[in-house]
C-alpha positions as CSV (number, residue, x, y, z in Angstrom):
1,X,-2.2,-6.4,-9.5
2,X,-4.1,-4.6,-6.9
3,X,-3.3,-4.5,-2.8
4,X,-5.8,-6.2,-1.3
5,X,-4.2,-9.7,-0.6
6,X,-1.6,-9.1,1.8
7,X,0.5,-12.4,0.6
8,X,1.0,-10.5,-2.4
9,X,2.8,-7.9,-0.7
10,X,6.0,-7.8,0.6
11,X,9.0,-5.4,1.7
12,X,11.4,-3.7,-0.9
13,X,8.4,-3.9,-3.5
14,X,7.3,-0.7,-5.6
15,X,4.0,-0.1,-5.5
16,X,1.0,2.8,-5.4
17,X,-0.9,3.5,-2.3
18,X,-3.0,6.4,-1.5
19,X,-3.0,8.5,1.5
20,X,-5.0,9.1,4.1
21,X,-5.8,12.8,3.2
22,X,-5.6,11.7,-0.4
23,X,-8.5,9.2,-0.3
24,X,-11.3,11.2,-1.5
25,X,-9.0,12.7,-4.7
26,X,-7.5,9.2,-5.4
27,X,-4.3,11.0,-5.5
28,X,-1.6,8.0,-5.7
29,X,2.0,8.3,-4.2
30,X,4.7,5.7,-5.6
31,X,7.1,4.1,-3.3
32,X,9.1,1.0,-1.5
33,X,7.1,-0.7,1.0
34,X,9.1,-0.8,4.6
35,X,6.4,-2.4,6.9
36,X,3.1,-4.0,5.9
37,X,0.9,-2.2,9.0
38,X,-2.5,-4.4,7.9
39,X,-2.2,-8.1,10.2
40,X,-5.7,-9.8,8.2
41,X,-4.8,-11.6,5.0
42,X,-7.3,-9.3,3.2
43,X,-8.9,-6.2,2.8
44,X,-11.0,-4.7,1.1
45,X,-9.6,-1.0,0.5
46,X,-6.2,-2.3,0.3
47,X,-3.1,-3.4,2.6
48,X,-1.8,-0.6,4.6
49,X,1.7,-0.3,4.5
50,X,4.4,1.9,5.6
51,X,6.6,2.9,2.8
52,X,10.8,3.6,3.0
53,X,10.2,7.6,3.4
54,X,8.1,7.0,6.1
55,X,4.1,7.4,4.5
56,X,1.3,5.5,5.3
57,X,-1.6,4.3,2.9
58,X,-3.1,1.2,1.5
59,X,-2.0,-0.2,-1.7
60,X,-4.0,0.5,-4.6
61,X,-1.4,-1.4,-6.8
62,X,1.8,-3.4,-7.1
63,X,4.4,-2.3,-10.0
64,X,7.0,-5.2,-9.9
């Protein structure tokens, strides 16, 4: 499932999101979502979201 609905996403879930810096590699970086930082029920490149161990990206996938 990828991150661009923001219903699908919700704290405690395990998911990939890539970083800021990361975004022209691709680079993904697993974690638990903490926060969901995007308010508009879509987007395009992905939810942003802030993660447990404090990152911030937008969701490129959801694992559970």
């Amino acid at each position: 499932m990828d991150g661009t609905r923001r219903s699908d996403i919700h704290p405690g879930q395990r998911v990939h999101i890539v970083l800021k810096q990361d975004q022209r590699t691709g680079k993904l970086t697993e974690g638990v979502v903490k926060d969901l930082l995007t308010k508009a029920p879509q987007h395009s490149r992905g939810i942003k979201v802030r993660l447990e161990n404090g990152l911030i990206g937008r969701v490129k996938t959801i694992l559970e």
